[in-house]
N, C-alpha and C positions, 0 to 999 in steps of 0.2 A: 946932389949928395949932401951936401952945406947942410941945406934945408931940412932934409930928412935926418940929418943926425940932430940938427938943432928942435927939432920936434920931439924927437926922442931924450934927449935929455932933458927938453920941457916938464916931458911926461914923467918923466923918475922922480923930476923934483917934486911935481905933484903928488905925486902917489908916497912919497916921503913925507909932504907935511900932512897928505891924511893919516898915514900911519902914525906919525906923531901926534895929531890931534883924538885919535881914537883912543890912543895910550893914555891922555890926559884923563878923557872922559872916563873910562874903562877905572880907570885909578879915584879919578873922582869920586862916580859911583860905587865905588868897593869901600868907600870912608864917607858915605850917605846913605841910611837906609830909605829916605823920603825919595832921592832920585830913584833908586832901586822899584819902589811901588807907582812911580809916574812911568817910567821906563818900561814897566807891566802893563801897564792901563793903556799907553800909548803902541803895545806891543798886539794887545787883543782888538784894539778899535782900529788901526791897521790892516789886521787879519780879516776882521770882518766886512771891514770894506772889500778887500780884496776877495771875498766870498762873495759878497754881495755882487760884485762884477760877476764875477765866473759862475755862480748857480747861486739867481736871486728867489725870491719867492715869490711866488702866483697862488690865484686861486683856482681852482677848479671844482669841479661838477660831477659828483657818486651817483648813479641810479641804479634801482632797483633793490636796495638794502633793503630783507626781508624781517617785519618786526618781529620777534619771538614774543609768546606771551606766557608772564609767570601768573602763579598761584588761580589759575582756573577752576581751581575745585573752589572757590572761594566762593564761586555762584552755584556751583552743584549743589555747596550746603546748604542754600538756599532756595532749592530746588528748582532755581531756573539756569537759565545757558544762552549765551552769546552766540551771537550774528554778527560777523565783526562786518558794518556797512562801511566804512574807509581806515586808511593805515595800515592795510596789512600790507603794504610795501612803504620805504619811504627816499626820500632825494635829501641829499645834504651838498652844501658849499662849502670846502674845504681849502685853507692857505698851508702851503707848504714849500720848501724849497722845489725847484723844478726837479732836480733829477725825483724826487720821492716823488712831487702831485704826479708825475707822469706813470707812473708806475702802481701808483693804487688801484684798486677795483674794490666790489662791494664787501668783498671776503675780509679787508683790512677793517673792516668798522662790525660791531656789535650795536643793534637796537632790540631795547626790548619793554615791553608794557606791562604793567603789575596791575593787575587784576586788583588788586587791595589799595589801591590806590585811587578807582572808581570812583567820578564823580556824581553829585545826585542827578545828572542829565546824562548818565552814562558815556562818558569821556575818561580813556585814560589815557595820561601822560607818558608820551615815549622819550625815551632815554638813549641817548646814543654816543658810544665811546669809541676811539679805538679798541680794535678783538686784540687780547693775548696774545692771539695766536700769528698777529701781525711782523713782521720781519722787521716795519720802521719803525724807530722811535717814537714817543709820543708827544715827546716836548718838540719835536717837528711839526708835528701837526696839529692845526688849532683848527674847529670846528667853527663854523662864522655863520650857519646857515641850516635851517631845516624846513622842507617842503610843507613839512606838517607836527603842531605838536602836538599832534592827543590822535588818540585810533577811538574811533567812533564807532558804539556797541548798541545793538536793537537785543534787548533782554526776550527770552521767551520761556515757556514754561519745559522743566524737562521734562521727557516721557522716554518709556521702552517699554518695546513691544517684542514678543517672537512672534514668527515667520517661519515656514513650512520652507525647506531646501530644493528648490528645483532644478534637476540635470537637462541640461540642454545639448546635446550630439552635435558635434561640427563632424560633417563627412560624409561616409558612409563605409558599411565593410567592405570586405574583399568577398569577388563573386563568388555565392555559393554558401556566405556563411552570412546571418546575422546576427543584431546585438539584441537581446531577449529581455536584459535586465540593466538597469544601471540603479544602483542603491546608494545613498550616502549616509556617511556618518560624522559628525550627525546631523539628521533629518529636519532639526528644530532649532533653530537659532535664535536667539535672542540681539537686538539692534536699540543700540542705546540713543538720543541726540535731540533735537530743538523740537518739541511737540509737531510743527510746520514741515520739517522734514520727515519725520515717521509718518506723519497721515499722509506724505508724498509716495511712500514705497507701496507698490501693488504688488512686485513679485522679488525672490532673492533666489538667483541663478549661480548657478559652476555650470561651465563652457568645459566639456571634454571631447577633444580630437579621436574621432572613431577612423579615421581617413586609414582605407586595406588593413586593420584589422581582423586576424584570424580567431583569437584565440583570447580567453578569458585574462583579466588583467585588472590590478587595483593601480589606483593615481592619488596624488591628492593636488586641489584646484582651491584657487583665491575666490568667497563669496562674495559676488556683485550684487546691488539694490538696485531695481528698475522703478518708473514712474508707470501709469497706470498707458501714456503715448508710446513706450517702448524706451523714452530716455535713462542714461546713466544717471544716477545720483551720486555726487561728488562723495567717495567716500572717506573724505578729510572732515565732512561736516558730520557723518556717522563712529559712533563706536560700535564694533564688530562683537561679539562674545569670542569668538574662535577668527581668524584670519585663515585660516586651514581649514579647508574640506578633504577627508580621505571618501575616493568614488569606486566602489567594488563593479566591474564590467565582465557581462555574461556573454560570453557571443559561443554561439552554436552552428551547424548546420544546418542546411536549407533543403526543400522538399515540395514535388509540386505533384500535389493529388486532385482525383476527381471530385467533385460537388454535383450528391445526387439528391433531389429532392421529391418524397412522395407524397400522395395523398393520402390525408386519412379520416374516417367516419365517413356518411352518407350523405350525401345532399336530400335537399327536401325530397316528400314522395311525390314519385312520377319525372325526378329528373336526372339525371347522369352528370357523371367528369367525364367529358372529350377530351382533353386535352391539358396539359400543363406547360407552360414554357418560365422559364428563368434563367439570370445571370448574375451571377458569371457561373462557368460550369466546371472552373478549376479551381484551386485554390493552395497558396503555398505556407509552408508552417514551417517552421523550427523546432530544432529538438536534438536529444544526445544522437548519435550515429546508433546506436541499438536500438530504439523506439523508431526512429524513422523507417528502418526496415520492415517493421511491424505495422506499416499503414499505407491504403492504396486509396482509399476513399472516405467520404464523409457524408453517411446520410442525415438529411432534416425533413422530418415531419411537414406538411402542410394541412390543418386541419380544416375539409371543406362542410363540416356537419350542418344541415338544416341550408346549405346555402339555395340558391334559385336562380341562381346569374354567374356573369362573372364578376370572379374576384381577385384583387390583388392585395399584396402585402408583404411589406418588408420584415426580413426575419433574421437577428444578429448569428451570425457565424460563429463569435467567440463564446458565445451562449452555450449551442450547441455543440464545439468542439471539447470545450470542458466539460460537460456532461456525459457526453459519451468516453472522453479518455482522461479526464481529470486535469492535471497539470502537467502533463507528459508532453503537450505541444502548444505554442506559441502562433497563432496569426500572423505573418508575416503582412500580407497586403494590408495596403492604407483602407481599403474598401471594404470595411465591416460589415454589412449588410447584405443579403441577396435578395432580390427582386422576384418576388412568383407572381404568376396569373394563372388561374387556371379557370378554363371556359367548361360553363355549363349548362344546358341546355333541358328543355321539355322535353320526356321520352311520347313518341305516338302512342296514341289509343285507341282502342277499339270494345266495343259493346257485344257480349254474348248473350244471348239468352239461352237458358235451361233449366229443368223442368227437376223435379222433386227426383222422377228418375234418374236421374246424374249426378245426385249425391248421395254419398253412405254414411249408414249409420254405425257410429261406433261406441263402443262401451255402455248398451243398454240392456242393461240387468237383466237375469232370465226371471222369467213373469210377468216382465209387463211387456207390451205390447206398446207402438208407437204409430201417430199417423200425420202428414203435413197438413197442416188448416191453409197454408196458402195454396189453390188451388193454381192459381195463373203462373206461368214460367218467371223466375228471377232476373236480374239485369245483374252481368259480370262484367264491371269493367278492368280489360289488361292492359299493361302498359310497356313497352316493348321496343325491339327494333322492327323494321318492318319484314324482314325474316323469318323473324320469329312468329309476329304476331301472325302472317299469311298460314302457318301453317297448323295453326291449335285450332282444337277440336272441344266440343261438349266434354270427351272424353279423355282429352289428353290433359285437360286440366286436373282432371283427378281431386273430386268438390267432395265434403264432407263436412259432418255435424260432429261436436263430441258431445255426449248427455252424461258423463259420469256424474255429475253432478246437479242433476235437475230430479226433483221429486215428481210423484204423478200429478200430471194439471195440463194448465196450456199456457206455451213459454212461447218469447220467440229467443230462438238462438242463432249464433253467429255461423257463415258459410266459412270455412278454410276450403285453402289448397295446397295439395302436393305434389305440384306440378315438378317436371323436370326440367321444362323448358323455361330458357334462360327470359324471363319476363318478373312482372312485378300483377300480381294481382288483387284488384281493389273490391271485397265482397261484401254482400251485407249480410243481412237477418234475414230469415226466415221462420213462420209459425208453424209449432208444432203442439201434438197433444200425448202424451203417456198417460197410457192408464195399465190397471192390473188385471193380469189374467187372472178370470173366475173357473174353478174345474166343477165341470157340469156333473160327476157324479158325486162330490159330496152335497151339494143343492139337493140330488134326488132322493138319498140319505134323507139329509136334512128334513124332506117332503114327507117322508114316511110316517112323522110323528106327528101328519092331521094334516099338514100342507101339500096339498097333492098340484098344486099349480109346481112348473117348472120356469123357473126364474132366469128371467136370458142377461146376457153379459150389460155393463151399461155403456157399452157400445157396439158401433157395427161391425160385427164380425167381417164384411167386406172390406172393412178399412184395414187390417191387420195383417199388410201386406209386405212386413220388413221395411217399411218407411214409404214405399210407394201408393203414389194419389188412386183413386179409387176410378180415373179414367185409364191407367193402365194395362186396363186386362187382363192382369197376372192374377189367376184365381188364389184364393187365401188356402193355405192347408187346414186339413181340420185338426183340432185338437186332441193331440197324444192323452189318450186314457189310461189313465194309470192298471193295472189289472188287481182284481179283487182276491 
């Protein structure tokens, strides 16, 4: 207990003569202004030490700082444009107290490369501060370090070009309806950027989502630039005229009609259509719900004229379906095209003969008389199924001349027929002679004034048998005398 008390009153006395020696001090420097600013200086370099212990400074390491770049029009005016080939991003080494290095990312720094500032080897100098927009001080942090100083530029020449707008469908409808139309506006786009890149674009697309669509609908979609392999083209390196496409979408009902296809004109002479086959034999279209009511089928022509074989050939759908109902309906199937063949075939023949008797004479003027100079029977070839041909006759061919237009002399003229029977017949010429009736009483007339000879026809009255040959045996009438 000694002990402890004599410790404690050790300690009072202590603490008494510091209190006394602080009082000196304290008093001293209140009647010194020099101790006063040592007292200061000794007060801050203290401090700092004792900071320096508790949160010293390090360096650390930024990545990823993206450089911005100023006054780019600055090559435009000069009608070319940068590639930026390195620096668009960059690394800095930074000393700062610990609690702050720890705490920074790239958002606390600002870099950025002035275009006008362009060296002759296309080099611009980047610049890199802390951002504004930074929380820490800046007299904290002192920059010591940069990955890179210049962003290095490949010049090229500017160009722009428009480009046609093409819609591209992700999906498909909902069953029963499809998409007929899809239209943009606008259609025509103009793409600004490094000559290298424009000659890159082959196509400029808007992607719109058709996925169970019923019903007509407008959108508008961001235009993307393709390479001519199907690749994106970065469009940071492009200027767009428009960023916005509006896309007006058609969707209609659906409709699944027949596909008929016929023949038309003749195939060559002596041969027939057997047969036609094609596909597909349906086909599905779009359209408002009132037109679709209004349609069950779709004929197309197959034109076989002059053919001799078979033939085939492809013949578009959407051709024919516009033609016939104009733009009232849509093609639905991918398969534009229908396939015909149609077989054709030599009809059989057969050889008739017949004789001057077996054909008539028509439209020969009254007076003249007519007689065949071919005396031997003709050759008729028919051409036919065998049906047909088994059962014609001399007479069921029904052969005939027409003379309306032959003057008197010796012609040869053409056999027709007017057959009923389903065949094809192939005839030729025949000779013939017209002359004119003489009336034997004005000749006797005639005679009475010295000429007493009676003058005969100048020809043989046996021939004058209505067109039949003079092997016949049909006796000739005599001639109608006029009465005096």
């Amino acid at each position: 207990m000694k002990e402890l008390d004599h410790m404690q009153e050790n300690e009072k006395e202590n603490t008494g003569k510091l209190t006394v020696y602080l009082k000196r001090l304290q008093k001293s420097l209140a009647h010194n202004l020099g101790w006063k600013i040592l007292s200061l200086i000794l007060a801050l370099v203290l401090w700092m030490a004792i900071m320096d212990i508790d949160d010293p400074y390090i360096t650390t390491t930024i990545e990823n700082i993206p450089v911005q770049v100023l006054n780019e029009n600055a090559l435009e005016e000069q009608g070319k444009i940068s590639d930026i080939e390195s620096g668009k991003q960059i690394t800095i080494k930074v000393r700062a107290p610990k609690s702050v290095a720890d705490s920074l990312t790239a958002t606390d720094f600002t870099a950025v490369a002035d275009y006008r500032q362009m060296s002759l080897v296309y080099a611009v100098p980047i610049q890199v501060s802390v951002s504004e927009n930074s929380s820490y001080a800046r007299e904290d942090i002192t920059i010591e370090e940069k990955s890179t100083e210049v962003m290095q530029l490949t010049l090229e020449d500017y160009a722009s070009e428009t480009f046609r707008v093409d819609i591209a469908a992700i999906g498909t409808a909902k069953d029963g309806y499809y998409v007929t139309e899809m239209s943009a506006k606008p259609n025509l786009i103009q793409i600004s950027g490094s000559k290298k890149q424009i000659d890159r674009i082959a196509k400029v697309v808007v992607e719109i989502n058709i996925s169970n669509v019923w019903k007509s609908f407008q959108t508008v979609a961001m235009p993307k630039a393709y390479d001519i392999n199907g690749y994106l083209i970065d469009e940071k390196t492009l200027e767009f005229e428009t960023t916005t496409i509006e896309v007006d979408v058609t969707v209609l009902p659906v409709k699944t009609i027949l596909l008929l296809v016929t023949t038309e004109g003749e195939p060559s002479y002596g041969y027939e259509c057997t047969g036609t086959q094609y596909v597909p034999n349906e086909i599905t279209v779009a359209g408002s719900l009132e037109d679709l009511q209004s349609i069950y089928s779709l004929t197309i022509p197959f034109d076989i004229s002059m053919q001799s074989g078979e033939v085939e050939a492809k013949l578009n759908i959407e051709n024919y379906l516009a033609e016939a109902y104009g733009d009232k309906y849509v093609l639905v199937d991918e398969e534009k095209y229908v396939t015909v063949k149609a077989t054709i075939e030599k009809l059989p023949t057969v050889d008739i003969k017949v004789g001057s008797d077996d054909i008539e004479v028509r439209n020969l003027d009254e007076g003249y008389h007519l007689i065949f100079t071919t005396k031997s029977d003709i050759n008729i070839k028919v051409l036919g199924h065998e049906t047909e041909l088994s059962a014609l006759t001399p007479e069921s061919l029904r052969l005939y001349i027409d003379v309306a237009d032959y003057e008197p002399g010796s012609h040869y003229v053409s056999v027709y027929s007017d057959t009923e029977a389903d065949v094809m017949v192939r005839t030729g010429t025949i000779g013939i002679e017209i002359t004119e009736v003489v009336d034997t009483m004005e000749v006797i007339q005639g005679g009475g004034q010295g000429n007493t000879e009676t003058q005969e026809p100048d020809a043989d009255p046996d021939d004058f048998d209505g067109g039949a040959s003079e092997e016949s045996g049909v006796e000739e009438p005599e001639a109608e005398v006029p009465q005096m």
